[in-house]
C-alpha positions in Angstrom: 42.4 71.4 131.6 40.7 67.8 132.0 42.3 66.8 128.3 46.0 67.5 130.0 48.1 65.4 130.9 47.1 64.4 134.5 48.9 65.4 137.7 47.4 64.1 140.7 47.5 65.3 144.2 47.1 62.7 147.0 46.4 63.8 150.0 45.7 61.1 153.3 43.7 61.8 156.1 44.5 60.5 159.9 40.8 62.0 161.0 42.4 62.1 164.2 42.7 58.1 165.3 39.4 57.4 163.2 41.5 56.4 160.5 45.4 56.3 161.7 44.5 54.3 164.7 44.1 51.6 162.2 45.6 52.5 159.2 49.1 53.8 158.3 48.3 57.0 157.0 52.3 57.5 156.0 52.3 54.5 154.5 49.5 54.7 152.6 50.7 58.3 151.3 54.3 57.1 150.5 52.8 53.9 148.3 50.2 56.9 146.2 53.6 58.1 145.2 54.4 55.5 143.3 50.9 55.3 141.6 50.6 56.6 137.7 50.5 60.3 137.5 50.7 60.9 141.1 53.2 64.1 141.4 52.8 64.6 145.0 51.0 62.9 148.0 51.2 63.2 152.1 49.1 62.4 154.6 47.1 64.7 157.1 45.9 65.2 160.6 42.2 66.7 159.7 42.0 67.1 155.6 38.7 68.6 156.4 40.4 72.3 158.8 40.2 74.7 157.3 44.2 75.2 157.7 44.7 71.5 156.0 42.4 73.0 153.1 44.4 76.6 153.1 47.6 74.1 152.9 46.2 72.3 149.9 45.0 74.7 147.6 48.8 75.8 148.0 50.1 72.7 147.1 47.9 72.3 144.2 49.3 75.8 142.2 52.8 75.5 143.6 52.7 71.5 141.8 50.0 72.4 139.0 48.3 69.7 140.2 44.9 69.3 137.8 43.6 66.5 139.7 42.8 65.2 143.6 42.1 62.5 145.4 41.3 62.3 149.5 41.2 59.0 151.2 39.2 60.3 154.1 35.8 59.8 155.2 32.3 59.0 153.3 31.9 61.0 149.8 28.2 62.1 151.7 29.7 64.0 154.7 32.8 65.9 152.7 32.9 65.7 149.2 31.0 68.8 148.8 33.7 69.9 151.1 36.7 69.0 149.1 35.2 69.9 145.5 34.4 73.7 146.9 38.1 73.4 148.0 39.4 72.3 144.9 37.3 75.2 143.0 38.8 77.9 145.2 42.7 76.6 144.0 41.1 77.2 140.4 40.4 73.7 139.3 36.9 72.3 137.7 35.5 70.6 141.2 34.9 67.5 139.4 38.2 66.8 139.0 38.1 65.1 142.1 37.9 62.0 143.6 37.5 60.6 147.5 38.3 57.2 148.6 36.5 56.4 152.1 39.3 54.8 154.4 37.1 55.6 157.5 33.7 53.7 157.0 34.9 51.5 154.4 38.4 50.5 156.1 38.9 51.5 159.7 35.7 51.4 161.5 35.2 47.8 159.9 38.9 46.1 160.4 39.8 48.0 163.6 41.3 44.7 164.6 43.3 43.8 161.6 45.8 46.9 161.2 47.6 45.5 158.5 45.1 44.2 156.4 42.9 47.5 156.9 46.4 49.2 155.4 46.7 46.8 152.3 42.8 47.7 151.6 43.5 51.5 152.0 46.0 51.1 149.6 43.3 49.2 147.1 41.1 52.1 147.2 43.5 55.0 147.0 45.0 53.3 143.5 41.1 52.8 142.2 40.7 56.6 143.6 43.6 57.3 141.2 42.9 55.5 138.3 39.7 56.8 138.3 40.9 60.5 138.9 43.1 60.0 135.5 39.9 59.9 133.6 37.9 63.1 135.0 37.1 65.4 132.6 35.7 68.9 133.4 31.8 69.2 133.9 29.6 71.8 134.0 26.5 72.5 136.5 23.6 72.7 134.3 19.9 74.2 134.9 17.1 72.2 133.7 13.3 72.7 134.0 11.5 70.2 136.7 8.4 68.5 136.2 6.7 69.5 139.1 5.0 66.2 139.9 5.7 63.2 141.7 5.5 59.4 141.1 4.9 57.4 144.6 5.1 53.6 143.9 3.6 51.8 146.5 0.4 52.7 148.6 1.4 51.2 151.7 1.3 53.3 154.8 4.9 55.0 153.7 3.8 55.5 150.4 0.5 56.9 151.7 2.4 59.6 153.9 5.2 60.6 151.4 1.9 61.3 148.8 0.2 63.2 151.4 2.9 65.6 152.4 4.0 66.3 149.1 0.2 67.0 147.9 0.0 69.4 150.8 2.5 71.3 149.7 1.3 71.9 146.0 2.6 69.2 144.1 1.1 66.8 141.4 1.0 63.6 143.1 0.8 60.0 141.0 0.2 57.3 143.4 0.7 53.7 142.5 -0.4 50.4 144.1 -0.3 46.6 141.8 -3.2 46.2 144.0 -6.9 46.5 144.4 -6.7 49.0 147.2 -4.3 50.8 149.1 -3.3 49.8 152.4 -0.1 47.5 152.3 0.8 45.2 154.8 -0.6 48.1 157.8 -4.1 46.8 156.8 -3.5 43.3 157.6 -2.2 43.8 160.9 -4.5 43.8 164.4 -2.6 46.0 166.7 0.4 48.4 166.5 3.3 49.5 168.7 3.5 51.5 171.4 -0.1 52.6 171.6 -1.4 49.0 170.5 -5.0 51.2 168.7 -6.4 49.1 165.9 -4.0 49.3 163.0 -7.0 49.7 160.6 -8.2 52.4 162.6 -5.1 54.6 162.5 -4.3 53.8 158.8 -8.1 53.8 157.4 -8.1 58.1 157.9 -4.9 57.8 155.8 -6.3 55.9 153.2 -9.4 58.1 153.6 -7.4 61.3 152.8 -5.5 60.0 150.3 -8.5 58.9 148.0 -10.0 62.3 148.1 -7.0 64.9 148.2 -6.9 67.2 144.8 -3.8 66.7 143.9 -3.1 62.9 144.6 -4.4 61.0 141.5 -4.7 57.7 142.8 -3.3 54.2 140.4 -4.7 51.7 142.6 -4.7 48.5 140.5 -1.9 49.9 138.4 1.7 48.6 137.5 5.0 50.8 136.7 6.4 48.8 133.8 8.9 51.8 132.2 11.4 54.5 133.5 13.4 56.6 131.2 14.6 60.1 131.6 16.8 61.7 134.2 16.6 63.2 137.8 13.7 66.0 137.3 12.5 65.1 133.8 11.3 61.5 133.9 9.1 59.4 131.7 6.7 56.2 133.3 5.0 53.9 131.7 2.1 52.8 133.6 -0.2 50.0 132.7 -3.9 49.8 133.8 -4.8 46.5 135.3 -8.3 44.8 134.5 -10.4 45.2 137.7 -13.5 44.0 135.6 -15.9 47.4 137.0 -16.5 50.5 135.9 -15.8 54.0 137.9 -19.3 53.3 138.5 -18.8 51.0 140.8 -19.9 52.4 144.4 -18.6 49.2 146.5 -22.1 48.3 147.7 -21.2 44.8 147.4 -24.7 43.2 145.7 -22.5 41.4 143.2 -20.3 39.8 145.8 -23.3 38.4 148.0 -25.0 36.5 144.8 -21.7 35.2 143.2 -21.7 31.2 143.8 -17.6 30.8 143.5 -15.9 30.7 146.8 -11.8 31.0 147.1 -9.1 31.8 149.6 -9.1 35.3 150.3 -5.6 36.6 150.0 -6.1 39.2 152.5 -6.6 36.7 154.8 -3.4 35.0 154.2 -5.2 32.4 152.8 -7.6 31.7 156.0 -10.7 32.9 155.6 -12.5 33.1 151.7 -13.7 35.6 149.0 -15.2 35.1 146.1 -14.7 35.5 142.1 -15.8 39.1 142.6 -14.8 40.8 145.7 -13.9 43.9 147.8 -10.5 43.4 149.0 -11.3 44.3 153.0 -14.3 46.3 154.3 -12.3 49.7 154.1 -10.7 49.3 150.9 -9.6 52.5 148.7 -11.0 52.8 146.0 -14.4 51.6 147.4 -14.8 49.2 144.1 -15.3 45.7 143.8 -12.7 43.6 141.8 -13.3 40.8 139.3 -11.1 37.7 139.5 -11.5 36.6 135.8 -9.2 32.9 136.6 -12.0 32.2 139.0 -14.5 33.4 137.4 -17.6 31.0 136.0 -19.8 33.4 134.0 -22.6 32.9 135.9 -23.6 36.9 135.2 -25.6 36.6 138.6 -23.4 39.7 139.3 -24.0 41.4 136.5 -28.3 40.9 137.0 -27.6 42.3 140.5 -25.6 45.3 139.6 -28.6 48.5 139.4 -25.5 50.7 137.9 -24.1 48.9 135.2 -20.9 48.5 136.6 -20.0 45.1 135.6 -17.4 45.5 132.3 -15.4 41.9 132.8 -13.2 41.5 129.5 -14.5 45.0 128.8 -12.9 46.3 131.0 -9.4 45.7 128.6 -5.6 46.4 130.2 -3.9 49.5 128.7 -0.9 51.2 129.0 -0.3 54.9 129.2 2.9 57.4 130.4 3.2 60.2 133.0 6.0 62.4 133.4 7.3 63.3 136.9 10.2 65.1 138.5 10.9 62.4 140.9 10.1 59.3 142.1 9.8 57.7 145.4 10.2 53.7 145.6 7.8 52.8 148.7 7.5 49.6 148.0 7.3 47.9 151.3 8.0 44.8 152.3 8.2 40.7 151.5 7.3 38.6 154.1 8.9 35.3 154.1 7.0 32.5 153.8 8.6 28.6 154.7 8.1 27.3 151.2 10.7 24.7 151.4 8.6 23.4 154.2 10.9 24.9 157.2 9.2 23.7 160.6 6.5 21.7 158.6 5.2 24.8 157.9 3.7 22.7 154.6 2.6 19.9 156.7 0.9 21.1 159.2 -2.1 23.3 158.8 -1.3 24.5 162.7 2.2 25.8 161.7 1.5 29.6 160.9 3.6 32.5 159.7 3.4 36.0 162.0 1.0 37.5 159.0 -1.1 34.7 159.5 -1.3 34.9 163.4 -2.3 38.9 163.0 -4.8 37.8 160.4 -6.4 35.6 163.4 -6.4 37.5 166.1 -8.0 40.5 164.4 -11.2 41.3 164.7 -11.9 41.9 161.0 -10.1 38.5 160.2 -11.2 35.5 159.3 -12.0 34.0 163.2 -13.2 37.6 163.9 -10.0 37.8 166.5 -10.8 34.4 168.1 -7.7 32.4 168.4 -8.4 29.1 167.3 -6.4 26.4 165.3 -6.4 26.6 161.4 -7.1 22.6 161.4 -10.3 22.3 163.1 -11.4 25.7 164.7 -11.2 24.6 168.0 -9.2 26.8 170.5 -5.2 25.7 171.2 -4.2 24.5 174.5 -0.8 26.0 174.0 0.9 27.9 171.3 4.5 27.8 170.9 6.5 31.0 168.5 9.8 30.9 166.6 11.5 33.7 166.7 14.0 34.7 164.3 
């Protein structure tokens, strides 16, 4: 039927005054007429009754209509709606198409009738030309990989891996960095019952590094995804952490290394050095070697009693998993005043919210004293912007 010549059905929904109280619904109906392969087209008090549907699946065998549009609502509350609709009058239920005059037109110009009309319009004659090139589809059954790929081991990421692990499945978790966490582990208290974030999220982390079916890419980077919804490839490449799985965290090597950097975690405030744990409760419980900062010294390698130093050994590699879906956790970027906004690049004293949690927490850098950034002495008054 989809190689015919196409006769389209339009059919415009008032959704009460959620639509016509804005939009003329007649009008819009009486300009779909004149459209390309339109055959018939009215408009409509609820296109979603079950007497409006009764009605069209009548008018599409008495006008051997093989297409049809509805400018209605949002696809997501009743295309499922219209395509069962459409199957039940005998057509393939992919030859249809919805244009969303609701969300899209009245609910957002409620003030500028005419306009809003003019735009229904637009969308009805891209509903249409798009309706002339349906073809019929078929529903196919595929098999399912029966694992899932979580990127990002913040505390969302940490949550989605755990319920879907407790339920049986194959779990890949991925974090580009040396521990899980996120931004969660940074912070010093959190809303409403202000307990220590660390404390709340440090179980999580704790679960998530020893539950069976969570294989844990901490250090890892999703470079690849090919394949479709159920049956998909990733390529995952294998960062250089510079230690073995050896490596129990006891932090000898880190106490003996002579280099001395900005920690990161720390938002830059406090230091770390050329081999490091991230933060005290970091997961994996392994060191990480900073090979830019690095001197080789080897001090950390006399120090180590299990052999765990590899440095350049320790080489980057690529490998692929396949997984039935994915889920994109990937958190949040925290904006930083680069173009020097507030001085922010002039003042050691100007400091970002991330930087004030780093501060006052206990585990931070002034072990949760508040004190100025440019001499360590404690402010006589502090001053926040507030977007």
């Amino acid at each position: 039927m989809s190689r015919e010549e196409p006769r389209i059905g339009v059919f415009v929904c008032h959704c009460g005054l959620n639509i016509a109280g804005v939009v003329d619904c007649k009008a819009v109906a009486e300009y779909a007429k004149t459209l390309p392969n339109v055959v018939y087209a009215r408009d409509q008090k609820y296109s979603c009754s079950d007497s409006a549907q009764e009605e069209m699946k009548k008018i599409i065998k008495e006008h051997n209509l093989n297409r049809v549009v509805v400018a209605s609502c949002s696809p997501r509350l009743h295309e499922p709606t219209f395509r069962k609709m459409v199957e039940e009058a005998g057509l393939n239920k992919y030859l249809f198409e919805m244009a969303n005059i609701r969300e899209h037109v009245s609910w957002v110009h409620a003030n500028e009738p005419e306009k809003a009309t003019e735009k229904a319009k637009d969308l009805v004659r891209m509903a249409v030309a798009k309706a002339r090139l349906l073809e019929s589809l078929e529903d196919i059954v595929v098999p399912v990989e029966k694992a899932c790929l979580v990127i990002g081991g913040g505390i969302s990421g940490m949550r989605a891996a755990l319920d879907l692990a407790d339920m049986g499945f194959k779990v890949y978790l991925v974090e580009k960095n040396p521990s899980i966490g996120g931004v969660m582990a940074k912070l010093d208290k959190t809303f409403p019952t202000l307990d220590c974030s660390i404390c709340i999220e440090g179980p999580v982390m704790s679960d998530v590094g020893k539950h069976e079916n969570i294989e844990l890419l901490a250090y890892h980077e999703v470079k690849k995804i090919s394949g479709y919804i159920g049956n998909f490839e990733v390529e995952i490449l294998k960062k250089r952490r510079g230690v073995s799985e050896d490596c129990n965290g006891c932090g000898e090597c880190e106490v003996v290394c002579p280099v001395v950097v900005p920690n990161e975690f720390d938002e830059g405030l406090g230091a770390r050095k050329a081999i490091y744990k991230p933060f005290p409760q970091a997961v994996p419980n392994m060191v990480v070697w900073d090979s830019e900062r690095c001197i080789d010294c080897k001090l950390c390698e006399l120090v180590c009693e299990r052999d765990a130093i590899l440095k350049e050994k320790d080489e980057e590699k690529t490998f692929t998993i396949k997984v039935g879906t994915i889920i994109a956790a990937t958190g949040c970027k925290w904006y930083r005043p680069e173009n020097n906004e507030y001085h922010y690049l002039d003042y050691p004293n100007v400091i970002t919210a991330l930087e004030f949690e780093r501060i006052i927490n206990a585990s931070g850098p002034t072990q949760g004293k508040v004190v100025r950034p440019s001499d360590g002495k404690t402010p006589k008054r502090i001053g926040f912007i507030l977007c």
